[in-house]
ZADO-1210 file (C-alpha; in nm, 4 decimals, padded with zeros to 6 digits):
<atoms>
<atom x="-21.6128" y="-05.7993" z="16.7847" code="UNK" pos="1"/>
<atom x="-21.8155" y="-05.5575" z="16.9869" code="UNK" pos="2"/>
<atom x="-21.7714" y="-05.2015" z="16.9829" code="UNK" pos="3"/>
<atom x="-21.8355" y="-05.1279" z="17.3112" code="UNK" pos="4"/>
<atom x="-21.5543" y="-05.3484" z="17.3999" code="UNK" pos="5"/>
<atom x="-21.2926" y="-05.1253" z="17.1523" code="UNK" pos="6"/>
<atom x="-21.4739" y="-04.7926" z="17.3060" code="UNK" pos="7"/>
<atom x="-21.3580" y="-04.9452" z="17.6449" code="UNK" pos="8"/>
<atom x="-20.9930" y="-05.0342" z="17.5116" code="UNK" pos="9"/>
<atom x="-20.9945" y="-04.6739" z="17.3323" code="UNK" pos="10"/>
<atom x="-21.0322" y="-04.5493" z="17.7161" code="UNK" pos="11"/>
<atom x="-20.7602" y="-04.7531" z="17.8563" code="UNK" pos="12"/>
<atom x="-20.5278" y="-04.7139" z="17.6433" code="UNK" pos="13"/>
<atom x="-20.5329" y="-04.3309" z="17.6593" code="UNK" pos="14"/>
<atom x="-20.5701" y="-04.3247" z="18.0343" code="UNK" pos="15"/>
<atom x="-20.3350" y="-04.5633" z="18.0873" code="UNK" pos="16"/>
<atom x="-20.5003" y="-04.7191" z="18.3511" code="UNK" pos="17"/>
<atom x="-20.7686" y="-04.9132" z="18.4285" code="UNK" pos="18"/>
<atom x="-20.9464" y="-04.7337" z="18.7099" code="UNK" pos="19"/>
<atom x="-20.8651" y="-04.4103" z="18.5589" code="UNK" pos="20"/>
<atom x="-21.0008" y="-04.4913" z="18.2284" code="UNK" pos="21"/>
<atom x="-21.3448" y="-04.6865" z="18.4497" code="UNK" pos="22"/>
<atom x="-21.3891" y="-04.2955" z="18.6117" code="UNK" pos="23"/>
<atom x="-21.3794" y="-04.1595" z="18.2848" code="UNK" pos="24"/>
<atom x="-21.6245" y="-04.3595" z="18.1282" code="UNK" pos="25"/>
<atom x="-21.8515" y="-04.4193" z="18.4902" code="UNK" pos="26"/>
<atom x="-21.8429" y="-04.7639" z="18.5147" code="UNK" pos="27"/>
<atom x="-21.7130" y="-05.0110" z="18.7563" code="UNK" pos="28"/>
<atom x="-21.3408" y="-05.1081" z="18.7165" code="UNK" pos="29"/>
<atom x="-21.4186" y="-05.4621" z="18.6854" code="UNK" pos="30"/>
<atom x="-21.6048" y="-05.4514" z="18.4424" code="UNK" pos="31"/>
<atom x="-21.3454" y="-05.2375" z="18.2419" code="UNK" pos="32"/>
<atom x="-21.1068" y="-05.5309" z="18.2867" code="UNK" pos="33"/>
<atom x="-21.3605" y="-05.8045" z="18.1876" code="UNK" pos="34"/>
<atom x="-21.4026" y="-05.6100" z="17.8656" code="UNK" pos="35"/>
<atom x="-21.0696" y="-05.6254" z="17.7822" code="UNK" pos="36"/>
<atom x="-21.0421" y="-05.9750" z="17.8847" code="UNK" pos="37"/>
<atom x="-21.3475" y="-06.0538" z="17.6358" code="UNK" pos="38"/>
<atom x="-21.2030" y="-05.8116" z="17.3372" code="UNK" pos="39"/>
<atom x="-20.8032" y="-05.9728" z="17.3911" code="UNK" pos="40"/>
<atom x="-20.9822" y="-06.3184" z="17.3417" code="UNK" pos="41"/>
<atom x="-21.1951" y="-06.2560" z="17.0344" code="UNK" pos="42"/>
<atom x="-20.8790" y="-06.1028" z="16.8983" code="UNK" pos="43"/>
<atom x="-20.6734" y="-06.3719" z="17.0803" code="UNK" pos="44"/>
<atom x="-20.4108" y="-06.1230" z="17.1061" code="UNK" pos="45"/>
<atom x="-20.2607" y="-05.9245" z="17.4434" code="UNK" pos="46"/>
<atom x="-20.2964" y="-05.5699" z="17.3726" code="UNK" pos="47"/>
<atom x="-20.2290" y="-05.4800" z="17.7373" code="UNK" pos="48"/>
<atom x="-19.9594" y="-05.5636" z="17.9854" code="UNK" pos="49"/>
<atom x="-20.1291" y="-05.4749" z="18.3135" code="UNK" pos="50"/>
<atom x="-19.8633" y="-05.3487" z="18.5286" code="UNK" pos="51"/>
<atom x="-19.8673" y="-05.1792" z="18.9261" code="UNK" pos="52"/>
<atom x="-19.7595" y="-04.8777" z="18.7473" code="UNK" pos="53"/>
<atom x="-20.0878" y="-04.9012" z="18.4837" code="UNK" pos="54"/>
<atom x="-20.1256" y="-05.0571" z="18.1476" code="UNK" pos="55"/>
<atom x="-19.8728" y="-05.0494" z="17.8627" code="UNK" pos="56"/>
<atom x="-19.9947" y="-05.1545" z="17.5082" code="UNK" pos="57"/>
<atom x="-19.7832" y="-05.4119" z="17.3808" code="UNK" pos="58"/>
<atom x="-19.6905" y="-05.4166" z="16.9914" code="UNK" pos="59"/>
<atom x="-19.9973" y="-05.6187" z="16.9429" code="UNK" pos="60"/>
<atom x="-20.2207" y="-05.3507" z="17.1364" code="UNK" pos="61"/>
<atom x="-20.0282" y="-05.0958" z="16.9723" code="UNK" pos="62"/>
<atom x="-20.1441" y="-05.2089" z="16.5900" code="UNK" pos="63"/>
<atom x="-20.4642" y="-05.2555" z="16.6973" code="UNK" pos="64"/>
<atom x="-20.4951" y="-04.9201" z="16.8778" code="UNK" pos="65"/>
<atom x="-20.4999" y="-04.7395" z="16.4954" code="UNK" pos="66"/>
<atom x="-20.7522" y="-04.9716" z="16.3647" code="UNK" pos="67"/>
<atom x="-20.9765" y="-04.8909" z="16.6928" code="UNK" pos="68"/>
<atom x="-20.9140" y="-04.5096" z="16.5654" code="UNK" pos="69"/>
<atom x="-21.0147" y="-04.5375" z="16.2715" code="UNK" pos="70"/>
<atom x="-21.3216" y="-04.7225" z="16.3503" code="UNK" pos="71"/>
<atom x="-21.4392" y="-04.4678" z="16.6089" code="UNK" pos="72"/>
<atom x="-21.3742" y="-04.1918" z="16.3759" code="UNK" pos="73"/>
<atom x="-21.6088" y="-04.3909" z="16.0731" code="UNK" pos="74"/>
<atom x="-21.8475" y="-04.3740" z="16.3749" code="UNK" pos="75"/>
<atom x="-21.8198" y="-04.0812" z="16.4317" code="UNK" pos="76"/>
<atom x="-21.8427" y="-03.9673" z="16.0857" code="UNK" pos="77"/>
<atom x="-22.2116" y="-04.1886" z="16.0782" code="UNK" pos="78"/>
<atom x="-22.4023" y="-04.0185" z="16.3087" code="UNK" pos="79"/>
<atom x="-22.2984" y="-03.6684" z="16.1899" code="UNK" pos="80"/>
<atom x="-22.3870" y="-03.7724" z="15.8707" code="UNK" pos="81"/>
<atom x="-22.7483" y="-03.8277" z="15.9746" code="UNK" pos="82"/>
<atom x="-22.7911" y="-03.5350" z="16.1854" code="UNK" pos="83"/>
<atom x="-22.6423" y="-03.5761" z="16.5113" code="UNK" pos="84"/>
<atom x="-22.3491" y="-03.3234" z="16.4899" code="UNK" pos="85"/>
<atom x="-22.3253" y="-03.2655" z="16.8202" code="UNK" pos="86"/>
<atom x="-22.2469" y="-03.6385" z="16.9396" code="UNK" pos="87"/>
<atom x="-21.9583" y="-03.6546" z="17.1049" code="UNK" pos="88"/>
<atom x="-21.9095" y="-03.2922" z="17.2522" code="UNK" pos="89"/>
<atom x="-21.9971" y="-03.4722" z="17.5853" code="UNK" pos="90"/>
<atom x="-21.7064" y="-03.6373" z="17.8257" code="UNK" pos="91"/>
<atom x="-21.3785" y="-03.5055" z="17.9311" code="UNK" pos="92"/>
<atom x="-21.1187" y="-03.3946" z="17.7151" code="UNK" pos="93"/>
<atom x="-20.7688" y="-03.2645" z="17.8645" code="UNK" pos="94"/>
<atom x="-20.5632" y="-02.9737" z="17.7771" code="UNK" pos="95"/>
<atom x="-20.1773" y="-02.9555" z="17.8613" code="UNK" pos="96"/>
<atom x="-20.0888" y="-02.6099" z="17.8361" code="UNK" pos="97"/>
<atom x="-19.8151" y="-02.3662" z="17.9844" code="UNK" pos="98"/>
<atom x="-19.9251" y="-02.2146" z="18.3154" code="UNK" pos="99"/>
<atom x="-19.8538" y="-01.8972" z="18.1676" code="UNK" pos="100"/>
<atom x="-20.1485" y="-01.9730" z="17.8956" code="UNK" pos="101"/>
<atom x="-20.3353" y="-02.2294" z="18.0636" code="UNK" pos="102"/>
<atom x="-20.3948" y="-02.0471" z="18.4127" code="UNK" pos="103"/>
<atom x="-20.3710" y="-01.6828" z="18.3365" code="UNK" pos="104"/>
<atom x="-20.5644" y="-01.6909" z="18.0315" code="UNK" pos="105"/>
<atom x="-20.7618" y="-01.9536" z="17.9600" code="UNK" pos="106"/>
<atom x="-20.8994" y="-02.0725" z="18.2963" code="UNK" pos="107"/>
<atom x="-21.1171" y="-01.7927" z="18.3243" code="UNK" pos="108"/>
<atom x="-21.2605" y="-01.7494" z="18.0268" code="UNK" pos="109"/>
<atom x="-21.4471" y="-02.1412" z="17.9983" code="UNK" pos="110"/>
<atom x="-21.7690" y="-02.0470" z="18.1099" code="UNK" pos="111"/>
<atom x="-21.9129" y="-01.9986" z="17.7274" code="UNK" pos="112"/>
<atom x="-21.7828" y="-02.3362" z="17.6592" code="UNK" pos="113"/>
<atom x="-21.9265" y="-02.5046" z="17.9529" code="UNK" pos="114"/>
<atom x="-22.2348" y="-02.4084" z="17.9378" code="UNK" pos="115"/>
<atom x="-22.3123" y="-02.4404" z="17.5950" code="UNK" pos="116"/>
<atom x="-22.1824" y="-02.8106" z="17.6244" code="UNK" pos="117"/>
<atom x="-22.3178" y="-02.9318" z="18.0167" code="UNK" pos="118"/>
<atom x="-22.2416" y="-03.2784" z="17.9718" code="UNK" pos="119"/>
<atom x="-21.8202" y="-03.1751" z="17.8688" code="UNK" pos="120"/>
<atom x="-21.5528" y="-03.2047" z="18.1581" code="UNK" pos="121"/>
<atom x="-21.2382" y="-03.0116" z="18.0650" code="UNK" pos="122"/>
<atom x="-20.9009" y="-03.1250" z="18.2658" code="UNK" pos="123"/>
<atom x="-20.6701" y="-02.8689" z="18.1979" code="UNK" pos="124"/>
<atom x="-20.3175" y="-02.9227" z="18.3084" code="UNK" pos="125"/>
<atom x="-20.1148" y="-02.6216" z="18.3446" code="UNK" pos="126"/>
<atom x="-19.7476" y="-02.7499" z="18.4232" code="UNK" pos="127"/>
<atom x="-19.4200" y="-02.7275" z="18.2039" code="UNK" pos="128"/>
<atom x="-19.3799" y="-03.0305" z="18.0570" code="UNK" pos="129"/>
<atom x="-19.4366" y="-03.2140" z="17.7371" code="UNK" pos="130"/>
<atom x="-19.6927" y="-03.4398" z="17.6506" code="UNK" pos="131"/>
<atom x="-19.7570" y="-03.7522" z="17.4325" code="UNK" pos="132"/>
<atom x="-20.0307" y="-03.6675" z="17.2296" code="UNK" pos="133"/>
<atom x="-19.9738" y="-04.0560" z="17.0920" code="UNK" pos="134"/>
<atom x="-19.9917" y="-04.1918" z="17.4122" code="UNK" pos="135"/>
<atom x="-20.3178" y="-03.9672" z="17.4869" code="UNK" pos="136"/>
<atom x="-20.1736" y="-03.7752" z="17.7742" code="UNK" pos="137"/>
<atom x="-20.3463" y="-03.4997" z="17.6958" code="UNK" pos="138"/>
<atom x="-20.6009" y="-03.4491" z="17.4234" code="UNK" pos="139"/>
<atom x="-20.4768" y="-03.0944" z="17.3116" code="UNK" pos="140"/>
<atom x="-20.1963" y="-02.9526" z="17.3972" code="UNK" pos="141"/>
<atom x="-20.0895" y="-02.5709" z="17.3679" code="UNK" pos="142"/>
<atom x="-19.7358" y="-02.5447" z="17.2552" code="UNK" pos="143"/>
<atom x="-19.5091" y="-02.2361" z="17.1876" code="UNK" pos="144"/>
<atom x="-19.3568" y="-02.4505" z="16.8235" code="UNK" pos="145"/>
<atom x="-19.5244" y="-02.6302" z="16.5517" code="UNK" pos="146"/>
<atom x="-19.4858" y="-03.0194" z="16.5963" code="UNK" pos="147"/>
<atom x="-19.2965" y="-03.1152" z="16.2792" code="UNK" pos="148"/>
<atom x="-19.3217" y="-03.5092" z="16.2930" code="UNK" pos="149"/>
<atom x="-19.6388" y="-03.7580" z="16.3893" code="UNK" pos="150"/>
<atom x="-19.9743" y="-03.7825" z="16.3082" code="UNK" pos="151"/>
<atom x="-20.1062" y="-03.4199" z="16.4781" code="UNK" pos="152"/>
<atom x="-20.3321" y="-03.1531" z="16.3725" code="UNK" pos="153"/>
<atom x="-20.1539" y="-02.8348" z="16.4739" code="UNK" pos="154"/>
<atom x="-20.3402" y="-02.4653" z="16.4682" code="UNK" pos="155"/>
<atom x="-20.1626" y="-02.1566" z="16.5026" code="UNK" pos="156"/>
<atom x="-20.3729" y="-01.9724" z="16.8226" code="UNK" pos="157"/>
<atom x="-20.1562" y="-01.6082" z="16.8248" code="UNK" pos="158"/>
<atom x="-19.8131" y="-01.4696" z="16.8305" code="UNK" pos="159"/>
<atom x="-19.7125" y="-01.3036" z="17.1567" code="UNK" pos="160"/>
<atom x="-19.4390" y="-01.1102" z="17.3267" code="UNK" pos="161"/>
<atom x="-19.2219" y="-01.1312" z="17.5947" code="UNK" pos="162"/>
<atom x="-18.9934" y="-00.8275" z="17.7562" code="UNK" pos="163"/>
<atom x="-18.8204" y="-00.7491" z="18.0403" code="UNK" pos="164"/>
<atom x="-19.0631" y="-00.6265" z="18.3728" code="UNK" pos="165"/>
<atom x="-18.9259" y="-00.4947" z="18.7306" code="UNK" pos="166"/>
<atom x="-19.2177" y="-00.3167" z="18.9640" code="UNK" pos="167"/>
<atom x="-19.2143" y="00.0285" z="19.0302" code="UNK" pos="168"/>
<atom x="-19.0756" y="-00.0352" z="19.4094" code="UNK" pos="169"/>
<atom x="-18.7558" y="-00.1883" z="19.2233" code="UNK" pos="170"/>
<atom x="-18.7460" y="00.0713" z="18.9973" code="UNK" pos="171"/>
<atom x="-18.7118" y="00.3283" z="19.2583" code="UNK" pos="172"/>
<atom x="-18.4927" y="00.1619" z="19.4941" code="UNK" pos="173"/>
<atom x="-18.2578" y="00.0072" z="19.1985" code="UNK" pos="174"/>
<atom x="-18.3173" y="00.2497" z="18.9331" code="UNK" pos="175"/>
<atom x="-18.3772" y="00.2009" z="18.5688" code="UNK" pos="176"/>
<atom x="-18.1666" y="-00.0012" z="18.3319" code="UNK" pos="177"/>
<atom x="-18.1064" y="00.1808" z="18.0093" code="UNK" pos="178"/>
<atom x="-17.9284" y="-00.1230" z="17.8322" code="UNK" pos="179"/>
<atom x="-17.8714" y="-00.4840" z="17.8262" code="UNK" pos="180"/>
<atom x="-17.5180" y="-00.4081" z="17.9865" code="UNK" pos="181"/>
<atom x="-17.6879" y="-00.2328" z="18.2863" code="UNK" pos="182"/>
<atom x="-17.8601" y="-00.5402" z="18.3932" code="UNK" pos="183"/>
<atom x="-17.4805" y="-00.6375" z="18.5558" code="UNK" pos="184"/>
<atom x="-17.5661" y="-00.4032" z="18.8304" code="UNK" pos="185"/>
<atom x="-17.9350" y="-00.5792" z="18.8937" code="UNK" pos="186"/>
<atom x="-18.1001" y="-00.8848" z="19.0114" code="UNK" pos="187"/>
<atom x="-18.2163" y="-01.1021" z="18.7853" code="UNK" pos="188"/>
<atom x="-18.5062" y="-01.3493" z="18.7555" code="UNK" pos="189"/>
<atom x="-18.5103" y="-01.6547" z="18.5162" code="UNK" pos="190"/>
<atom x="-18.5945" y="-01.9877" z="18.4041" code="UNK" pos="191"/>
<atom x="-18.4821" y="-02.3148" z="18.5191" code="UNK" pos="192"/>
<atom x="-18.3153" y="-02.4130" z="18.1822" code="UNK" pos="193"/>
<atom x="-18.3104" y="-02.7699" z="18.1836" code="UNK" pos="194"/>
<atom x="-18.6737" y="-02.7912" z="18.2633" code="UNK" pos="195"/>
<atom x="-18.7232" y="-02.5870" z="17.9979" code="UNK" pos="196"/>
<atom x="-19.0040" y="-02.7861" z="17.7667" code="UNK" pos="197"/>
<atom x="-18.9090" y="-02.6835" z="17.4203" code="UNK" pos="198"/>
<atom x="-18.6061" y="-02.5085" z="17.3116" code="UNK" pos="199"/>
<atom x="-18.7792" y="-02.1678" z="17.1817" code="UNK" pos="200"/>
<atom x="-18.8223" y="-02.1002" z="17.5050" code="UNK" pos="201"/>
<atom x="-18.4208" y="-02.0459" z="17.6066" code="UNK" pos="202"/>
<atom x="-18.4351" y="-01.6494" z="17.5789" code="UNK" pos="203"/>
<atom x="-18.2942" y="-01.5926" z="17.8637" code="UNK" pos="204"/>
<atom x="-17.9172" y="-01.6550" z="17.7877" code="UNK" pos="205"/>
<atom x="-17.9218" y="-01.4185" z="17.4776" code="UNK" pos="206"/>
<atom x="-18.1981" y="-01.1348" z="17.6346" code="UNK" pos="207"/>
<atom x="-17.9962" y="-01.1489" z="17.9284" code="UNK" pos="208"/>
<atom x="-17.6340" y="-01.1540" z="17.7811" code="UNK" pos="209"/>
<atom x="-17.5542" y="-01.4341" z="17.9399" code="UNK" pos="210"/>
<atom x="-17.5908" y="-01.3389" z="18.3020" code="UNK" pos="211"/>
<atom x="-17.6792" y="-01.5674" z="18.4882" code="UNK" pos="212"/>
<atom x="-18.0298" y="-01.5181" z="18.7180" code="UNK" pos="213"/>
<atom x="-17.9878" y="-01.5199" z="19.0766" code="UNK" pos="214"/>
<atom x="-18.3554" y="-01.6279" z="19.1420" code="UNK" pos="215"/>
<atom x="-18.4996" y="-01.9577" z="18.8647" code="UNK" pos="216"/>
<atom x="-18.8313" y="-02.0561" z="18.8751" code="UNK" pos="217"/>
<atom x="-18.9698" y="-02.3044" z="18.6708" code="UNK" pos="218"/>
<atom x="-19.3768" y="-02.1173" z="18.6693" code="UNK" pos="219"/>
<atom x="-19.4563" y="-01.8518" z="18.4211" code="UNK" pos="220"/>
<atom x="-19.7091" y="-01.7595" z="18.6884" code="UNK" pos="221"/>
<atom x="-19.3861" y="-01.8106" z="18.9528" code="UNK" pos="222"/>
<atom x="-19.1392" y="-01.4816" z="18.7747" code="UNK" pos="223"/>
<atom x="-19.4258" y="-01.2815" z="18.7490" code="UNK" pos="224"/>
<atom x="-19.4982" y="-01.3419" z="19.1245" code="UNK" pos="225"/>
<atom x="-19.1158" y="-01.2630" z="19.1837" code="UNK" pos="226"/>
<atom x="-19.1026" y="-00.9472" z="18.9781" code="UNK" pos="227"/>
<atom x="-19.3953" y="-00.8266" z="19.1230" code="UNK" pos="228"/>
<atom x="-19.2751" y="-00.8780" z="19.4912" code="UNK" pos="229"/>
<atom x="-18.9691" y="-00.6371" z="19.4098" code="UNK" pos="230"/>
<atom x="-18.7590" y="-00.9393" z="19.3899" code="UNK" pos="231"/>
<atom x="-18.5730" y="-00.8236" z="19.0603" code="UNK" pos="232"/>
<atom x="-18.5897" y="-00.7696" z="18.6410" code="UNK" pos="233"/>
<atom x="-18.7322" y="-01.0648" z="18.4708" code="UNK" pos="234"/>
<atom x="-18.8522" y="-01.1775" z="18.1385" code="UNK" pos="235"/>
<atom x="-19.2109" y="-01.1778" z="18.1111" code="UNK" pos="236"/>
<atom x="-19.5673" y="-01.2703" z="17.8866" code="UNK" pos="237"/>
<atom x="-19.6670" y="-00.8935" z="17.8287" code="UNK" pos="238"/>
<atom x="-20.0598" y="-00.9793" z="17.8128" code="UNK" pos="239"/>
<atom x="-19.9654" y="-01.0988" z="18.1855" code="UNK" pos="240"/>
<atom x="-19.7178" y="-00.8436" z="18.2908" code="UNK" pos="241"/>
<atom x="-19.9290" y="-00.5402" z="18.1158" code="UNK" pos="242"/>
<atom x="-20.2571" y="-00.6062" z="18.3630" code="UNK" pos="243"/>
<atom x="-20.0974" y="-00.4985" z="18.6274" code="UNK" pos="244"/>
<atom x="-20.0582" y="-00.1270" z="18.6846" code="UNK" pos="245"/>
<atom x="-19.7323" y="-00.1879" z="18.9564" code="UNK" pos="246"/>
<atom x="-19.5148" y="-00.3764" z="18.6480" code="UNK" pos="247"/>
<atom x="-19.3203" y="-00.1559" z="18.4037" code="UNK" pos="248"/>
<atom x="-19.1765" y="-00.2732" z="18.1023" code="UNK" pos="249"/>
<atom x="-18.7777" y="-00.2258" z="18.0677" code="UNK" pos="250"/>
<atom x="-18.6178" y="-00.1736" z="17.7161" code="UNK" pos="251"/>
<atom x="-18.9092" y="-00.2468" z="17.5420" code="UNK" pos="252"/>
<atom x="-18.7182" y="-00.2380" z="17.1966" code="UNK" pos="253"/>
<atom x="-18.5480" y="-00.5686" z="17.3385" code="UNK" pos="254"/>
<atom x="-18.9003" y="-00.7506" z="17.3485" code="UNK" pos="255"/>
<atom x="-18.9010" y="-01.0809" z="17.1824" code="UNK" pos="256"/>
<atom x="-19.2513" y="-01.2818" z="16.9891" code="UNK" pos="257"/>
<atom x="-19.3745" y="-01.6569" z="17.0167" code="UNK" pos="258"/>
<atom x="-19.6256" y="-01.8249" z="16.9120" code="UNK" pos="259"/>
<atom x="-19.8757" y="-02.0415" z="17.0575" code="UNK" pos="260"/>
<atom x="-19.9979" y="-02.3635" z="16.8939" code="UNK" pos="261"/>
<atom x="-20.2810" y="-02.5786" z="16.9539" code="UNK" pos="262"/>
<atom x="-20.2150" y="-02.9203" z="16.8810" code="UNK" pos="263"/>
<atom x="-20.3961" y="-03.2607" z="16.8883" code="UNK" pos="264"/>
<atom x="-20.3796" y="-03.6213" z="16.6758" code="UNK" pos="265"/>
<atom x="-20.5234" y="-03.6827" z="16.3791" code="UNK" pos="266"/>
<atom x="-20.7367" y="-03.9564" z="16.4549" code="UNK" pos="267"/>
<atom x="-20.8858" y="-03.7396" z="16.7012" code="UNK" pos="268"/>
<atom x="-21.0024" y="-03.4781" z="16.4744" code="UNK" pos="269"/>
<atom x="-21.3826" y="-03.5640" z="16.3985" code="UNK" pos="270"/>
<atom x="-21.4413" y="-03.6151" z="16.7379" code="UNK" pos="271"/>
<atom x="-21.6954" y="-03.4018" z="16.8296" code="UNK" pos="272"/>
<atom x="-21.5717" y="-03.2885" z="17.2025" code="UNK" pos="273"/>
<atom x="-21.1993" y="-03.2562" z="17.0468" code="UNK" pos="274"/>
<atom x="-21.3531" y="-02.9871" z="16.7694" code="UNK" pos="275"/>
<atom x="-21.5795" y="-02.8073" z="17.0090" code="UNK" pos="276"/>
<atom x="-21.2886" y="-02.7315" z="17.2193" code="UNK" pos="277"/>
<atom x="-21.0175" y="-02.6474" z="17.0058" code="UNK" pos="278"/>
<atom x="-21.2400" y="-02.4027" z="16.7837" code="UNK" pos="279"/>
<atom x="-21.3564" y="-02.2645" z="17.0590" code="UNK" pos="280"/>
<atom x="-20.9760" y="-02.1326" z="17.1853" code="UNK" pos="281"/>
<atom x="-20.8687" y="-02.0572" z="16.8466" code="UNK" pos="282"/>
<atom x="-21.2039" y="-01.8217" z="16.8619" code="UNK" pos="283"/>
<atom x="-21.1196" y="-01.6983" z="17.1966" code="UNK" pos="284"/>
<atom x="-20.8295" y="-01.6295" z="17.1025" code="UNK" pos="285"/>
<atom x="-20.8693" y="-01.4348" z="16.7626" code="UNK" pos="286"/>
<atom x="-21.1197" y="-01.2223" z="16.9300" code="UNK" pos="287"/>
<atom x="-20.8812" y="-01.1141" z="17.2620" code="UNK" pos="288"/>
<atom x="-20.5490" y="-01.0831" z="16.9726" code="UNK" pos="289"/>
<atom x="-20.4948" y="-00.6954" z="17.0897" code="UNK" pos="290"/>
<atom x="-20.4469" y="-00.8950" z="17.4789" code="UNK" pos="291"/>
<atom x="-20.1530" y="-01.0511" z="17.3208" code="UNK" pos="292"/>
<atom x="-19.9672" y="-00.7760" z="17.1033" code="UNK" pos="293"/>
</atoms>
């Protein structure tokens, strides 16, 4: 069996495509899918049902998928046992992350990483959804709970708070609520609840006595935008809200804490480029903590 050919099924089968996976790795599609060819026959076994859609690992590609982790984490393992520790931290790795982490925090604050490791790519992908971490999706994820099933590596980043925000123009035109049963007589700005990705996220109902919002938006980055526009009162990240000088914070005694996780799989967890990257948020992180509180 030839390793280059499992490296190249490794690729696939997290990407989930062929020509996404022959980008990643910067060679010609075809060749991609003659590999695989060449590796299904020494095998003589399908690991891959090719479909318009992309390619799906069938139960045979599925077994074989943790054997081809384990053997690229023993290789791993080799060459940082003779000196090269830094193998690896080269290539792309992709982080799913709330936009409300992902974008307002983290995006600007790469440049360290980057250019201590030229040859890394970093995708990150700041929407509100979940991700398979199995199906290699994403090869970290930020979440606000700690995964309590599978085969992940989960690192508690920071805890952080979330209150109630209105701009000083609202304020002034609106006044200032003074309770949770004042908020009757104002606008309100929430989340879409069932695109809500994980269910420590559904404040709203409870923070907001179950009024309902009149504007929803499913963006972290989206309320803030609203609240800041004069649009109405809504739930915010303070270490967003609290940079900008036109947002006050309502009934801050009603304030709420989360936590943010980073999370990836275990057979990831020697990889060079996988360890570069998450210790260098949990770093970021534990040095910006008072951005947070």
């Amino acid at each position: 069996m030839n390793w280059d050919d499992v490296r190249i099924f490794l690729a696939v089968a997290r990407a989930g495509q062929i020509l996404q996976a022959a980008r990643r790795l910067g060679v010609n599609h075809a060749t991609i899918a003659r590999r695989i060819n060449a590796l299904e026959e020494a095998l003589k076994a399908k690991l891959l049902d090719r479909r318009t859609t992309g390619c799906v690992l069938t139960p045979e590609g599925e077994e074989f998928l943790l054997a081809a982790e384990r053997m690229e984490a023993e290789m791993v393992a080799v060459h940082a046992n003779i000196g090269e520790t830094d193998i690896g931290v080269s290539g792309i790795v992709r982080i799913g992350a709330p936009d409300g982490f992902g974008v307002a925090y983290l995006a600007s604050r790469l440049d360290p990483l980057l250019s201590q490791y030229p040859d890394l790519t970093i995708q990150l992908v700041p929407v509100p959804q979940s991700f398979s971490l199995d199906r290699r999706e994403a090869d970290i994820v930020i979440t606000v709970e700690r995964p309590t099933h599978g085969r992940l590596v989960a690192r508690k980043l920071v805890d952080y708070s979330l209150g109630f925000y209105a701009s000083k123009s609202y304020i002034k035109h609106h006044g200032m609520p003074k309770t949770r049963d004042d908020l009757r007589h104002h606008r309100l700005i929430g989340y879409v609840e069932d695109l809500l990705f994980s269910p420590s996220l559904n404040y709203s109902s409870d923070m907001m006595k179950g009024q309902r919002p009149q504007f929803e938006c499913a963006s972290a980055l989206g309320q803030t935008e609203a609240v800041k526009a004069g649009l109405g009162i809504g739930i915010l990240h303070g270490f967003m809200a609290r940079e900008d000088p036109d947002l006050i914070e309502i009934m801050p005694e009603r304030a709420i804490q989360r936590a943010y996780w980073a999370v990836y799989h275990e057979s990831t967890r020697r990889l060079g480029r996988i360890t570069a990257v998450s210790d260098y948020i949990y770093r970021l992180v534990e040095q910006e903590k008072h951005i947070f509180r």
